[in-house]
C-alpha positions in Angstrom: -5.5 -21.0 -13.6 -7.1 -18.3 -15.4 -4.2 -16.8 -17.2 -1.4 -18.3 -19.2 0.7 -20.9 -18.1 3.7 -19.6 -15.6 7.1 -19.2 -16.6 9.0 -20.8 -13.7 12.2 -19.2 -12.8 13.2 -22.9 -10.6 15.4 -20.6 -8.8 16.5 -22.3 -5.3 17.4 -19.3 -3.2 21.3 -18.9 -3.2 23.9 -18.7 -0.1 24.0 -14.7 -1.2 20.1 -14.9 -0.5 20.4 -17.3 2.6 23.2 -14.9 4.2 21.0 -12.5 4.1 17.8 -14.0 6.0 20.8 -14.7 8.2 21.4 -11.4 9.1 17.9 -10.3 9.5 17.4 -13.5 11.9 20.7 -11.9 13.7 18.7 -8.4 14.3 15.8 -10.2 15.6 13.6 -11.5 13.0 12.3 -14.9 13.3 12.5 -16.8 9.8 8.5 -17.8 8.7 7.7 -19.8 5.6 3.7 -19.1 4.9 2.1 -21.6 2.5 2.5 -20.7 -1.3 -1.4 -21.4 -1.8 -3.6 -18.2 -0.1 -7.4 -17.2 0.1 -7.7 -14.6 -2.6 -10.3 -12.9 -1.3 -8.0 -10.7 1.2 -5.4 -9.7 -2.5 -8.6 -8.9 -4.5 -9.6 -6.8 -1.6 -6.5 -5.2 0.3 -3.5 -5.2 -2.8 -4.5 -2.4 -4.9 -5.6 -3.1 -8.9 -2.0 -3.6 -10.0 -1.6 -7.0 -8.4 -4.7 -7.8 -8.4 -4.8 -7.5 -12.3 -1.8 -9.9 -12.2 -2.4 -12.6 -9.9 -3.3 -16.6 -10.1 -6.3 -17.6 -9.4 -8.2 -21.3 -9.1 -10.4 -22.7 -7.4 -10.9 -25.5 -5.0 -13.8 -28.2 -5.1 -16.0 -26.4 -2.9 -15.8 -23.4 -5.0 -13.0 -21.0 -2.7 -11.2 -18.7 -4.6 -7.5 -19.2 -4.4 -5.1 -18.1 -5.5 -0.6 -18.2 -6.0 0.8 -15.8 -3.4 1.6 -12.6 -5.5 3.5 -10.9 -2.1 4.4 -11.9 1.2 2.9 -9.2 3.4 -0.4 -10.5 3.7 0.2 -14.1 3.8 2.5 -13.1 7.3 0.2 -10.7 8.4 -2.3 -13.6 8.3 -0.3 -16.3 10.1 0.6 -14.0 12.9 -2.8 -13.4 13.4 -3.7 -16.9 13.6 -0.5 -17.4 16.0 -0.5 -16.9 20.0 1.3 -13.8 19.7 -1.6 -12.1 17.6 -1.6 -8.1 18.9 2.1 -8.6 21.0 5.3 -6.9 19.4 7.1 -9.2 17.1 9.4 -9.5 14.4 9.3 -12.1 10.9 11.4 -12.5 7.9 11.1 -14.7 5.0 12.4 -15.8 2.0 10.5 -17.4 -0.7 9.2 -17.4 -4.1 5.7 -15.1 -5.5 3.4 -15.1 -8.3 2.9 -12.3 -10.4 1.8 -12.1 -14.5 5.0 -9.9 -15.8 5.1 -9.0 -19.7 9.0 -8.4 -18.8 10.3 -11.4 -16.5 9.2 -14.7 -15.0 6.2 -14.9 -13.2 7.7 -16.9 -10.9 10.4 -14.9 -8.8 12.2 -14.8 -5.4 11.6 -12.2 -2.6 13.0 -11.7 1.5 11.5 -9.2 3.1 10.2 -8.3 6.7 7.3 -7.7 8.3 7.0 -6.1 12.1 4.0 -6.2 14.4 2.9 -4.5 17.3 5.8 -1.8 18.1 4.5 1.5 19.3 7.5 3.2 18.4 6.3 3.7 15.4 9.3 6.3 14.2 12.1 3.9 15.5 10.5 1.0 13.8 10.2 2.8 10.6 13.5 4.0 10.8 14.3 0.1 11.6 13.2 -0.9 8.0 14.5 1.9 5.9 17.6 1.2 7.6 17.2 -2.8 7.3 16.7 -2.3 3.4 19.9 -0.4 3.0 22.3 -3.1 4.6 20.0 -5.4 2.1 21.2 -3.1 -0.8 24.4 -2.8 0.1 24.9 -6.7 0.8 24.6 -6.9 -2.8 27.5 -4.5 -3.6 25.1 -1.4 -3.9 25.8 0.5 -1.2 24.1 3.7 -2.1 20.9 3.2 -4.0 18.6 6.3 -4.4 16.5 6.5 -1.7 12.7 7.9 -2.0 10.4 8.1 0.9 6.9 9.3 1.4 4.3 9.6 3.9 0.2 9.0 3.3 -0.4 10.0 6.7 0.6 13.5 5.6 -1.6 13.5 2.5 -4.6 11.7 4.9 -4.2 14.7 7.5 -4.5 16.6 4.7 -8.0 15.4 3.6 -9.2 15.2 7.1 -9.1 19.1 7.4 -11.2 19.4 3.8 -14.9 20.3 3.6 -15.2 17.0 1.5 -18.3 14.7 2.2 -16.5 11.6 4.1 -17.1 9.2 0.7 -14.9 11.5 -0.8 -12.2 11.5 1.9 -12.2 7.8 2.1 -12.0 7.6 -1.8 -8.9 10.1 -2.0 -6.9 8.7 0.3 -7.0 5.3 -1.3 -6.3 6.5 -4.8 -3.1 8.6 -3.1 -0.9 5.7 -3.8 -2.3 5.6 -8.1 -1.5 9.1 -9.3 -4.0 8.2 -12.3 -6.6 7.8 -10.0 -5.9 10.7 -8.0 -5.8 12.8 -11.0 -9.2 11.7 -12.5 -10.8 12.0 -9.2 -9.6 15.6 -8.1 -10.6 16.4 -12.0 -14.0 14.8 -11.1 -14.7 17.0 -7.9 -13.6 19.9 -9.7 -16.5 19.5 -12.2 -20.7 20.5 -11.2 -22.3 17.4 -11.2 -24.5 18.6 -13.7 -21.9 17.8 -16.3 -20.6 14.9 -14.1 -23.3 12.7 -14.0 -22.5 9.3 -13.4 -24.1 6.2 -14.9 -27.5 4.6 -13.5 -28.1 8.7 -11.8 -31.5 7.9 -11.2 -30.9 4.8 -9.2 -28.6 6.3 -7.5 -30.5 10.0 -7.1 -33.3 7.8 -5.3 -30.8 6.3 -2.9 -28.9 9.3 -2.0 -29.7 10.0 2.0 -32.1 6.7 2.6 -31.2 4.1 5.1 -27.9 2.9 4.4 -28.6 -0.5 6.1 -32.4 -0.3 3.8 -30.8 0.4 0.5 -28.3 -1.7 0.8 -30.9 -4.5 1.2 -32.2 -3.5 -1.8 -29.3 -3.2 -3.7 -28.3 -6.8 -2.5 -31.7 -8.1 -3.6 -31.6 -6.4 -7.2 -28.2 -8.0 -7.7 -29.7 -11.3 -6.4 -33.0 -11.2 -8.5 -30.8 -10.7 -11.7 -28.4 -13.5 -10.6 -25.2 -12.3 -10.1 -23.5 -14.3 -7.6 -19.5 -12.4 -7.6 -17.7 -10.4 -9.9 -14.1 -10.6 -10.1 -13.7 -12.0 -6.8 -16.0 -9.9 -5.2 -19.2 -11.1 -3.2 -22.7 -9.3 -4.5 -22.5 -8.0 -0.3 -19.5 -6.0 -1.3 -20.9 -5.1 -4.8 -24.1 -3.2 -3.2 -21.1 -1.2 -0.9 -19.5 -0.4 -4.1 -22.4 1.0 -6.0 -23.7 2.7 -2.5 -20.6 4.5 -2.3 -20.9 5.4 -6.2 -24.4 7.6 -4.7 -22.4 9.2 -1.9 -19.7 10.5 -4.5 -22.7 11.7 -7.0 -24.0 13.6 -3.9 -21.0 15.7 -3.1 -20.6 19.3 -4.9 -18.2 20.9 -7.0 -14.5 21.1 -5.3 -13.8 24.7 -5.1 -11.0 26.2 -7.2 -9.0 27.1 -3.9 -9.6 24.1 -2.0 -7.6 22.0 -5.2 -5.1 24.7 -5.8 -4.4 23.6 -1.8 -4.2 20.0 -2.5 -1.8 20.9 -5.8 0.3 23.0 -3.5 0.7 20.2 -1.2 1.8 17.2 -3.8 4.6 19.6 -4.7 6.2 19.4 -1.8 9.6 17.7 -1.8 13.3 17.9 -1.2 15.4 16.1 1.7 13.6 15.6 4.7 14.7 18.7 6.8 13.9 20.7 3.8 10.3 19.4 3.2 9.5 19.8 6.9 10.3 23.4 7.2 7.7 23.8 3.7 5.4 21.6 5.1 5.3 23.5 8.1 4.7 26.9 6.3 1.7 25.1 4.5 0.2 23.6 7.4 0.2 27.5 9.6 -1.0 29.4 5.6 -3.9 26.8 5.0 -4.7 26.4 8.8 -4.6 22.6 8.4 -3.5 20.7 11.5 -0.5 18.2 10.1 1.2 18.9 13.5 1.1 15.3 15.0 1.6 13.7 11.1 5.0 16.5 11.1 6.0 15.7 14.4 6.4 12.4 13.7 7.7 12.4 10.4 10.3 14.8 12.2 11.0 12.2 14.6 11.8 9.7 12.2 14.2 11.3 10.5 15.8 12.0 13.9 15.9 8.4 14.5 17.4 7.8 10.7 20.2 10.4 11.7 20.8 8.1 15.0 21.3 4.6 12.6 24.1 6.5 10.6 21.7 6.9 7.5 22.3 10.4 5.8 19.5 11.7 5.5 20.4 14.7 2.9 20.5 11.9 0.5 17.1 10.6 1.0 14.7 12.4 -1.7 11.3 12.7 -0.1 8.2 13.9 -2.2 4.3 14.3 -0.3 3.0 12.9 -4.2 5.1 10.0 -3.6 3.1 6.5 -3.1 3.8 2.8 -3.5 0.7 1.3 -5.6 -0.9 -0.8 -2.7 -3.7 -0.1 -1.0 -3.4 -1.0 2.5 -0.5 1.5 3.0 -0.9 4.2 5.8 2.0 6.0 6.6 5.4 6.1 5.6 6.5 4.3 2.5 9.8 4.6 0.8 11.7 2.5 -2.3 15.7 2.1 -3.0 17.0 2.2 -6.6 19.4 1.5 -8.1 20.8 4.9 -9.6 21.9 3.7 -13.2 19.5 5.0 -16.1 18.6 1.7 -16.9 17.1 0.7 -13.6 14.0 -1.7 -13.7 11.5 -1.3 -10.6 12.8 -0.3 -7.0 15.1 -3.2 -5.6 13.9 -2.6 -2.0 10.4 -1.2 -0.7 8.2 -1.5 2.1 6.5 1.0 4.6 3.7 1.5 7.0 0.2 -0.3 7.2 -1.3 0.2 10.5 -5.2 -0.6 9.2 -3.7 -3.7 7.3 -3.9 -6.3 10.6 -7.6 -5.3 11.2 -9.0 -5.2 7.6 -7.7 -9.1 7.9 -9.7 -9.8 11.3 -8.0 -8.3 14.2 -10.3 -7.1 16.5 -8.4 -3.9 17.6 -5.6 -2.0 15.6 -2.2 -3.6 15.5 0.5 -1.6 13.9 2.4 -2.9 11.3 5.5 -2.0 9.2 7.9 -4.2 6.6 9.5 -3.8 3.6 10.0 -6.5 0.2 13.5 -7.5 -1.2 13.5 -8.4 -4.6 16.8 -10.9 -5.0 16.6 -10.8 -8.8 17.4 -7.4 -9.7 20.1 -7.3 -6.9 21.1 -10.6 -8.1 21.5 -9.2 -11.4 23.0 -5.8 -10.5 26.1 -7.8 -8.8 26.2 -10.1 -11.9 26.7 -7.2 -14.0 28.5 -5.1 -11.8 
């Protein structure tokens, strides 16, 4: 392993835990148990740097990274893609222990969760999951957890309508979900290049507008020639992307002051979901930026939260709000517990429509689940 030695919880999971599989089998989830030991290629890739900075990685005789499952989503999204019913609408849950460095706990902890494939009602199924991760809560004695919700498609609309060259587009949407990231980068485009310049400008000066499929060869070869193999996981193929996109960002100009006092007005957007549709609406008709079919939808869904008895004044939705991971493409949403003290969201999931394809499938699948973590509810009713 390439950090220090786990800390194992040896926690079996208990009959509080098993119930609850139970009951998610009872709404229609079959129970799936994907092996412990995972490619790492797809976490290093797909998970965003948080875990990725935390997980366990070896190596197997013929030199494969591996490494200690630090979630569940992938490892299901990758069995059902290996299974007959790749691209056909069904339903897993699981229960079972992952691998993550913690400075706080044991590496070594227990999660259930559920992942669900192929549904094209995407609003009811969303609505499915926040409403499956509340009975979780509340099957643990904590029956009314603060409940905050996002939506990336929102902020992706967003971005879609800027005059932002599409290396930029891509690169904002994925930092949406690290507000550090976001930050930097908006500060980044807000700057001339001329007093942004980033490193090795020449190199990447002299690449701007070639052959993408040409200097990408060469980048490749230069890499090769000095004898890097991977770094961190990554092959030198994806390096060269890396360092191609670096030119593509160098290239665009300055953001103009009005264009990020638009994207500012939009991550301060929040309130209950009614509330935030009604300003969202407003911002969408005074910027002239088409969120219709992302509002319509998120509209929907909250129609369809109403319908499963969840009260939706009490959900606190916020268009900043992300989860950390990168493969998430829609809604998102985490469940608290409300006392001060609270460590980390006890339930969270949410949308990742581009997840199935980035792993192989050859056309989209959409996708939507959410992650238990038994501990801190296990701990809450201890204490409670």
């Amino acid at each position: 392993m390439t950090t220090a030695t786990i800390t194992s919880t040896r926690a079996a999971p208990d009959e509080r835990a098993e119930a609850l599989l139970a009951s998610f089998e009872r709404a229609g989830y079959a129970r799936v148990a994907p092996a412990t030991l995972q490619p790492a290629e797809p976490f290093l890739d797909l998970s965003g740097e948080d875990i990725r900075k935390r997980m366990y990685l070896t190596t197997d005789p013929q030199g494969h990274e591996l490494c200690l499952r630090p979630d569940l989503t992938i490892p299901v999204s990758r069995d059902y893609l290996a299974s007959p019913m790749a691209g056909k609408a069904q339903g897993f849950c699981y229960l079972g222990q992952v691998f993550r460095h913690r400075d706080d706990g044991p590496s070594e902890f227990l999660q259930a969760g559920i992942e669900s494939f192929g549904r094209a009602d995407t609003a009811a199924a969303d609505a499915e999951m926040l409403a499956l991760g509340l009975d979780a809560t509340a099957h643990y004695g904590r029956a009314a957890p603060d409940i905050r919700i996002g939506d990336v498609a929102l902020f992706s609309a967003l971005v879609a309508a800027l005059e932002l060259a599409p290396a930029w587009k891509r690169r904002l949407i994925k930092d949406f979900n690290h507000k550090s990231s976001l930050a930097h980068d908006l500060d980044r485009l807000s700057i001339s290049a001329s007093h942004a310049r980033p490193e090795y400008q020449g190199v990447l000066a002299a690449l701007a507008g070639s052959d993408p499929k040409a200097a990408h060869a060469l980048v490749t070869d230069l890499l090769s020639i000095a004898g890097i193999t991977a770094v961190g996981g990554r092959s030198v193929g994806e390096i060269a992307d890396r360092f191609l996109e670096q030119s593509a960002l160098g290239a665009q100009t300055s953001l103009p002051r009005e264009t990020r006092a638009l994207i500012e007005r939009f991550l301060a957007i929040s309130g209950d979901p009614d509330e935030a549709a009604a300003e969202l609406r407003a911002f969408a008709r005074d910027g002239r930026i088409a969120l219709d079919a992302a509002l319509d939808l998120f509209e929907s869904r909250t129609g369809f939260l109403a319908a499963r008895g969840v009260d939706v004044t009490r959900l606190r939705f916020s268009t900043a709000f992300g989860r950390g991971l990168d493969y998430y493409t829609g809604f998102v949403f985490e469940l608290h517990d409300p006392a001060p003290h609270a460590n980390g969201p006890l339930v969270a999931g949410g949308r990742y429509d581009g997840l199935l394809t980035r792993l192989g499938s050859a056309a989209a699948i959409p996708a939507v689940g959410f992650a238990v973590w038994i501990e801190r509810l296990a701990a809450l009713r201890g204490g409670s």
